[in-house]
Each structure stands twice: as C-alpha cells, then as structure tokens.
N, C-alpha and C positions, 0 to 999 in steps of 0.2 A: 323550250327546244333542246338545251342541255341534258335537261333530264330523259325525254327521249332518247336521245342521244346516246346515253349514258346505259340506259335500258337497253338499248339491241345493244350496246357492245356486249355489256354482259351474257345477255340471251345469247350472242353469236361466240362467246370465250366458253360459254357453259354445253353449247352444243359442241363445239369442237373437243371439250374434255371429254364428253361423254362419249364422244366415237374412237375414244382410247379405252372405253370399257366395253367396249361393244363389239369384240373381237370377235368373230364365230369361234362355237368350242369346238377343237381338234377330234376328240370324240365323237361328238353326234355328226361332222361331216364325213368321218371316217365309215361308222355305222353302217348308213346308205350305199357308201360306194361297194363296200368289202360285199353289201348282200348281193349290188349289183353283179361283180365279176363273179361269183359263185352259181347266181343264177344261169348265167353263159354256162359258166362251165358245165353243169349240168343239163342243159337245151341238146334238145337230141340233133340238130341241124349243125351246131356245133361239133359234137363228137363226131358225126357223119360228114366234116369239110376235111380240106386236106389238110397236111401239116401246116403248108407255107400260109394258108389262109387262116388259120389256128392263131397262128401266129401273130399276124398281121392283128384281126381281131382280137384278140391278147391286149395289144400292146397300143392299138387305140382305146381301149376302154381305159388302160390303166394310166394313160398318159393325163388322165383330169385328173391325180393326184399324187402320180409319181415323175418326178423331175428330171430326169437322165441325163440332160445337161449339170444339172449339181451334185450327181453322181458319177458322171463319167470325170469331170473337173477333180472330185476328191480321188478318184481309182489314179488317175494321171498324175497324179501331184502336182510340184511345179514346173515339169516340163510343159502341163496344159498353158499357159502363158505366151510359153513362143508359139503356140498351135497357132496354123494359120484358122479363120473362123469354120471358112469351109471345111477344114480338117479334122473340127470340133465339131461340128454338124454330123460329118458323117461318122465320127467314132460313136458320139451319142446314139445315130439311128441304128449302127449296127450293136452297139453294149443292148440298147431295149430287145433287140431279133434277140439277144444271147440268152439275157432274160429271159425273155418268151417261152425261148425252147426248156430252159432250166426250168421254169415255171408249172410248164406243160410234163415234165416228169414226173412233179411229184401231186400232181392232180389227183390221180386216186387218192390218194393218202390220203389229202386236206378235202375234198369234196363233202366224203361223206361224213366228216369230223362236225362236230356243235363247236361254233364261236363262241367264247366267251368274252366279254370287255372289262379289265382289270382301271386300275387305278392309272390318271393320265398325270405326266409332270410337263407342268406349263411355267415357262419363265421368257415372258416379254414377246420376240417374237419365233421363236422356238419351243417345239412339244416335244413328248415322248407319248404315244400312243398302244398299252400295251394288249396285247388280248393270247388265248389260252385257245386252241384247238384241242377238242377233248372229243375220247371216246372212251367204250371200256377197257380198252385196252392201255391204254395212255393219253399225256397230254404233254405237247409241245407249245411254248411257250414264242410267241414271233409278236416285236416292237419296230413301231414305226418311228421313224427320227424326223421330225418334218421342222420344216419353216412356213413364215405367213409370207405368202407373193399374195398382196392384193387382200381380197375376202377370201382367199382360198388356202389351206393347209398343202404341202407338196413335201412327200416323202424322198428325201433324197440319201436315207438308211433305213436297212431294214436288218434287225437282229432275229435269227433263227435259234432257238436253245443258247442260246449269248455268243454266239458268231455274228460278224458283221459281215455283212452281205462285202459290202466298198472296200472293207479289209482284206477280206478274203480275197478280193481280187486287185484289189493295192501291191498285194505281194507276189500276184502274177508277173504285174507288167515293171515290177521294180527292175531297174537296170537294163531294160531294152530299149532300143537306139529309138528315137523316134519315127524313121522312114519304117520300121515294123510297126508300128500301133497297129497300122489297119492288116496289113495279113496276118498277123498274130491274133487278131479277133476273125477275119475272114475263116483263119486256119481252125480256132472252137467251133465254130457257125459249123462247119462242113463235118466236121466231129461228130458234133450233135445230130445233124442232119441223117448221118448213115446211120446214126444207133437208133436213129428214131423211125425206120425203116425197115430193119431186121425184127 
C-alpha cells in the first residue's frame, strides 16, 4: 500500500513540475492573434464602419492579448494606487478608445507591410515578442512586452522603432493632478476624433 502510495505521489510531484515547462510559447500565441487583427483591418465591412465602431471593434479583438489595465497602471505610476477601482476601470476603457484611434492611424502603413517574427526573450513569467514590418521600402521594427495571466500571454508594452508605447505616455500624464486623468484623456479622444474626420 505504501508503495502505491508512494507512486502517485511521485506521479502527482512529476505532473505538477511538468506544468511549469509547459508554458504556452509567447510566439506562436502571438502569431494567430497579430494575423487575426490584420485580417479585420483589411475586411472591407470593416473599412466601410464608422469611426466610433472602428474602434470599438479594434479594441475588442485586441483586448485577448493586450492588458490595459497593466498599462494604464504603469502610464499612472504611483498615483494609480490611490485610484478609486472605478476610476481605474474607466481610465483603462478610455487609454484602449485612445489606443484604438492611434492605432487606426497608422493602419495604412502596417496593413499592407509582411510581418516578420524575430527572436523571442523568455525569462519565467515575462516575454519579449519581437517581429519586423517590412516592405520595399523599409522596415520598422515593433516588440511586445508581455506577462503570463493564466495560459495566456498579455501585452502590457509595446516598443515601436525602440519607443515605448507606456513611456511615451508616462510622460504625458507626469505631474497632472489626479481629478484630471480622465478629461486629460477625454480632451486626446476628442483630438483624435476631429482629425479623424477632416
């Protein structure tokens, strides 16, 4: 009976190490997704919706592997702490709309570009994901900064030619009072919205 015993421990200490190698790779979930939102972008129903629906559609497809809450957390720094949760919720919902629009700018550019997928750094439960938009005329270079939530990889940086998306906007919101978060992001949204119009 001991010996049994002794046997499933094992069996059940060897099955649990092994679900610490058994990480999905950052890579090939990446892959899928990036063809996915490219494919959108390209769907003629797509180009033929409105902006605000653009949008919308944008930023639910992206939200299965980009994080906004662990981006809008590192944009805030440590004032996101005293955020009430509600407050955080809707910075996050409006930084993804901001996203979206920013997104939706440079869409020509990246549409008709070849992906390519470069070399991944993987250490524990943090990636780097890097890939190479190319054409003839050039190629810009954009990495994903993710973490493991679960089975899932979630991008909560993204480096453009070696800008950081979260830096870049770090140093927006540096030194504004907290009761401005949101119309300081309301006040971009509407920005966007009228150039996206003209």
């Amino acid at each position: 009976m001991k010996t049994v015993l002794r046997s499933l421990l094992i069996l059940f200490l060897l099955a649990l190490a092994g679900t610490g190698y058994a990480a999905p790779n950052p890579t090939e979930q990446m892959k899928p997704f990036i063809e996915r939102v490219v494919a959108q972008l390209k769907a003629s129903d797509f180009k033929q919706d409105t902006v605000d629906n653009r949008i919308d559609r944008i930023v639910t497809l992206v939200s299965e592997h980009f994080d906004f809450q662990e981006m809008s957390k590192r944009v805030v720094g440590k004032p996101w702490q005293s955020l009430p949760q509600t407050q955080r919720q809707e910075f996050a919902d409006r930084f993804a709309k901001l996203l979206g629009h920013v997104y939706l700018d440079k869409v020509d550019t990246y549409v008709a570009m070849k992906i390519e997928f470069g070399k991944e750094r993987l250490e524990n439960d943090r990636a780097e994901v890097k890939t190479m938009f190319v054409d003839a005329a050039k190629s810009i270079p954009v990495s994903y900064v993710m973490m493991l939530k679960g089975e899932k990889w979630m991008a909560y940086d993204v480096f453009v030619e070696g800008i950081s998306l979260v830096r870049n906007y770090m140093e927006q919101f540096k030194g504004i009072p907290q009761d401005q978060f949101i119309p300081t992001l309301d006040k971009k949204l509407q920005e966007l919205k009228a150039g996206a119009k003209k």
